[in-house]
MARFIKE-644003 format. One record per residue (C-alpha): chain; residue in three letters; residue number from 1; x, y, z. Coordinates in pm, 1 decimal, decimal comma, padded with zeros to 6 digits. Each point is the difference from the previous one (the first is absolute). Layout:
// residues N
('A' 'ala' NUM (X Y Z))
...
END
This chain:
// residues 102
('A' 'unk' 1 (09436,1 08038,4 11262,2))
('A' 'unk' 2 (-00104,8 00357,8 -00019,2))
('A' 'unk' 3 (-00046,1 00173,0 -00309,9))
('A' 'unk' 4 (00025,3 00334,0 -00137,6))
('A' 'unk' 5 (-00311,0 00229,7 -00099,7))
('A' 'unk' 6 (00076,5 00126,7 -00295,2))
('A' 'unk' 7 (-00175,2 00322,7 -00208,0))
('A' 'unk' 8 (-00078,2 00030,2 -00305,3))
('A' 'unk' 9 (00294,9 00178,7 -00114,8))
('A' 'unk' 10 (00217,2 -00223,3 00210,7))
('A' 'unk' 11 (-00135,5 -00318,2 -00176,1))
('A' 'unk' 12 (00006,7 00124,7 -00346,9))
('A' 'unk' 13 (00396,0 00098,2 00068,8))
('A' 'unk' 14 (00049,1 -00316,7 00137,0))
('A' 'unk' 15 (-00126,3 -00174,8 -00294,9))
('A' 'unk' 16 (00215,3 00217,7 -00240,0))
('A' 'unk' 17 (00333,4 -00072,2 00191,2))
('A' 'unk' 18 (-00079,4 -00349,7 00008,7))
('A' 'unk' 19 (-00081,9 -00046,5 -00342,0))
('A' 'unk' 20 (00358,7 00167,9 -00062,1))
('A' 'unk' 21 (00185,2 -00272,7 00209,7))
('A' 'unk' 22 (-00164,4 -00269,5 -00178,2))
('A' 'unk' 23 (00271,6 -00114,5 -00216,4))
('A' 'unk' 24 (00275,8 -00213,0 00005,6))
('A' 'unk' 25 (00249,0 00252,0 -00176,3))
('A' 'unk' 26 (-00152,8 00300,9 00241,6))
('A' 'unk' 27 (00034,2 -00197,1 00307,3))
('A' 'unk' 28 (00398,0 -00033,7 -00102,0))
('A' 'unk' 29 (00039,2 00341,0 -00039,3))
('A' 'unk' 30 (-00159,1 00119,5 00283,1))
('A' 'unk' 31 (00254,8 -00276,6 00178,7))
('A' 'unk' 32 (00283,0 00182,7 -00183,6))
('A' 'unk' 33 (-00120,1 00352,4 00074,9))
('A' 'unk' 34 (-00037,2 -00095,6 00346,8))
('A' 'unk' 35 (00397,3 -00000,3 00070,0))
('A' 'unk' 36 (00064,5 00346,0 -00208,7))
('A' 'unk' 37 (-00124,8 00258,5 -00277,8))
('A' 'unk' 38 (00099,4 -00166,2 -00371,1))
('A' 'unk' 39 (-00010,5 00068,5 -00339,3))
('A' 'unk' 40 (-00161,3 -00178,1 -00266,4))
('A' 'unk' 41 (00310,0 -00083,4 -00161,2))
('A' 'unk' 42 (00133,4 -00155,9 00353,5))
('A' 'unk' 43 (-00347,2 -00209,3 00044,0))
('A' 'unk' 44 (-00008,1 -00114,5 -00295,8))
('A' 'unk' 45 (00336,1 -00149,8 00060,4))
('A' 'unk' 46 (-00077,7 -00113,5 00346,1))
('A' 'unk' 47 (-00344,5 -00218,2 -00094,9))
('A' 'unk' 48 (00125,8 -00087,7 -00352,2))
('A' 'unk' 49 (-00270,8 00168,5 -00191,8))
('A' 'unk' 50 (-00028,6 00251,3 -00304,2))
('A' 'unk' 51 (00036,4 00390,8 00126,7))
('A' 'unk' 52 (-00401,6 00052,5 -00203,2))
('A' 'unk' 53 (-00088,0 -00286,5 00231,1))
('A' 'unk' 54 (00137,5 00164,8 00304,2))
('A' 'unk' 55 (-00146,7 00325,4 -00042,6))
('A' 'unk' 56 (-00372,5 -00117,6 -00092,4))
('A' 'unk' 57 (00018,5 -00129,7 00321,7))
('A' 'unk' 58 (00103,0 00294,3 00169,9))
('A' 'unk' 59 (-00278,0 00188,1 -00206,2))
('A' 'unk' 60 (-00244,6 -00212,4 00189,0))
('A' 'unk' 61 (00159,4 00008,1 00350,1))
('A' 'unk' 62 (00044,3 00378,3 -00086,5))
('A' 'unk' 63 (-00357,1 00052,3 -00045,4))
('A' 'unk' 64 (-00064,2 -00192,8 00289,9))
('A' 'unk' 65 (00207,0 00268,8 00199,7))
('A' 'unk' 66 (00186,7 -00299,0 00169,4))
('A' 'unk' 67 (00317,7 00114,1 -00181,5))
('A' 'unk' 68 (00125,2 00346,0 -00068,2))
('A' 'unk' 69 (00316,0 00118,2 -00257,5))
('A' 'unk' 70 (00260,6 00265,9 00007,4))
('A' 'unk' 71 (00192,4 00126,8 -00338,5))
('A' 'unk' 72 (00342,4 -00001,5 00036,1))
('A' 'unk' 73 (00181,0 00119,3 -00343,8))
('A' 'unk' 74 (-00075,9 -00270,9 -00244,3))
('A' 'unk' 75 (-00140,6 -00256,2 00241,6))
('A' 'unk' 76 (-00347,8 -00008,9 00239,1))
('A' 'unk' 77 (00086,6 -00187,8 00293,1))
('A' 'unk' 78 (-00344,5 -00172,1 00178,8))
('A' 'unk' 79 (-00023,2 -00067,3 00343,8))
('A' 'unk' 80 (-00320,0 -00128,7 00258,4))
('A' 'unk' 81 (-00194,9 00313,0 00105,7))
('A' 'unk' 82 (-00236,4 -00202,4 00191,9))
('A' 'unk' 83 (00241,8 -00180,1 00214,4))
('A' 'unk' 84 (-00305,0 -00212,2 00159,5))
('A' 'unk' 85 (-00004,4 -00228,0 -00278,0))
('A' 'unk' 86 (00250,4 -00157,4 00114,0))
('A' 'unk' 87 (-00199,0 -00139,2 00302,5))
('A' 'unk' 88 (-00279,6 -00096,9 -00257,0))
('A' 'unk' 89 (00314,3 -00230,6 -00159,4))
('A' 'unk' 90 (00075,5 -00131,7 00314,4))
('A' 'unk' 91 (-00325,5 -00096,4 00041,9))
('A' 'unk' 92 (-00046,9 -00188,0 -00301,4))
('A' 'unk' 93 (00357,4 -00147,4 00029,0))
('A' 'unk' 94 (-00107,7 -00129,7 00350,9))
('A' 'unk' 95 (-00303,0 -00128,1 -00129,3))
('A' 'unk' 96 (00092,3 -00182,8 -00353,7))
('A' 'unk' 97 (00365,4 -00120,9 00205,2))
('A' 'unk' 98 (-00278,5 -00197,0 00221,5))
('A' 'unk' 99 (-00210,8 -00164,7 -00272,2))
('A' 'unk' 100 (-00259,9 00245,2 -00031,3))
('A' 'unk' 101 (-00205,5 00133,1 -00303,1))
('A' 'unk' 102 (00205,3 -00088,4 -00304,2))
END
């Protein structure tokens, strides 16, 4: 299996961006970002979930730079800005779908 050499910087981003998808609520959202931009309001309706709980989560993916926003009037509409997280969900939904690392 080969494997990536990674730098110092490289690791220490790697680290931060997975430490930002390690959450139930911020895996959903990144799922429901991964279609189209939403608001907070709209997410919150979409995973069931308070709008304060929605955007502390964003915060964090924010911060992570996985996930970007836009003001629009009123609203702030997120969407993915680092559309290779996506494969790094794939990968984990391949690998828990088979019985892997729970």
């Amino acid at each position: 299996m080969p494997t990536a050499n990674l730098n110092v910087h490289a690791v220490q981003k790697a680290g931060k961006v997975l430490r930002s998808l390690a959450h139930p609520v911020r895996l959903n959202l990144i799922q429901a970002l991964a279609q189209d931009k939403h608001s907070v309001l709209a997410l919150a309706r979409e995973l069931g979930l308070p709008q304060a709980v929605i955007s502390k989560h964003l915060g964090i993916l924010k911060k992570a730079g996985v996930v970007e926003s836009k003001a629009v009037r009123n609203f702030r509409y997120y969407h993915i800005k680092q559309r290779e997280v996506l494969k790094i969900l794939a990968c984990i939904s391949k690998t828990c779908s088979k019985g892997g690392p729970a």
